[in-house]
N, C-alpha and C positions, 0 to 999 in steps of 0.2 A: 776318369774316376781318380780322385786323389787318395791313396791309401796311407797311411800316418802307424807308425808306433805309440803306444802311449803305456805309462805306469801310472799307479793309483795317485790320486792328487792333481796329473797331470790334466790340461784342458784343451779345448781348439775354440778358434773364434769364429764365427762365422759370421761376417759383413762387422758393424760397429756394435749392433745391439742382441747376439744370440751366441750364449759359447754353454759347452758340453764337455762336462768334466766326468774323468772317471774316479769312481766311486769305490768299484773291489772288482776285484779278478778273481775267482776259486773256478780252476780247471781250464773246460772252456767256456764259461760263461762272466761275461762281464757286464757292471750294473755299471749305468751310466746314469746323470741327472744332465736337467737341460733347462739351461735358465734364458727364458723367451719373454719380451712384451706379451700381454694378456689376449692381443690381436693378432697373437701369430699361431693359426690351429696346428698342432705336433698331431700326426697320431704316427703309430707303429707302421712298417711297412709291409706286415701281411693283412693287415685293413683291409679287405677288397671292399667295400661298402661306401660306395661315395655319400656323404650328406648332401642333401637340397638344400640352396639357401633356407627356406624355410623352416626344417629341422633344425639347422644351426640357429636361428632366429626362437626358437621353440626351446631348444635346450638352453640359452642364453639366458630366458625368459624362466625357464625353473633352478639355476643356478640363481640371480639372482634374489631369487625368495628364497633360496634354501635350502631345496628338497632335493638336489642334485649333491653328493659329498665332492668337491672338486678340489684341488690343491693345483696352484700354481705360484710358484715362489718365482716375486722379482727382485729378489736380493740376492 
């Protein structure tokens, strides 16, 4: 495990196309953003719930009409 220092502003890069920059520090908690191709699924690490292809394919399928609220920024 690579463990890194970081202050607000600062980023990491991960491979050519994934870097994660922080965001704010208050106390111990820090907010982070993570800017990914739309093909790369993030989720959190206490997630225990694997998706089935099929749900991913299912939830794919109501984002794009809409009815899912989802934000993912590739800028």
């Amino acid at each position: 495990m690579l463990v890194l220092s970081r202050k607000v502003g600062d980023s990491i890069k991960i491979g050519d196309n994934i870097e994660i920059v922080i965001n704010r520090i208050s106390g111990n908690r820090v907010t982070i953003g993570v800017e990914a191709p739309k093909d790369v699924r993030i989720l959190r690490g206490e997630v225990e719930v694997e998706l089935d292809d099929d749900s991913v394919a299912a939830l794919a399928g109501l984002m794009n009409v809409g009815q899912l609220d989802f934000i993912h920024s590739t800028t």
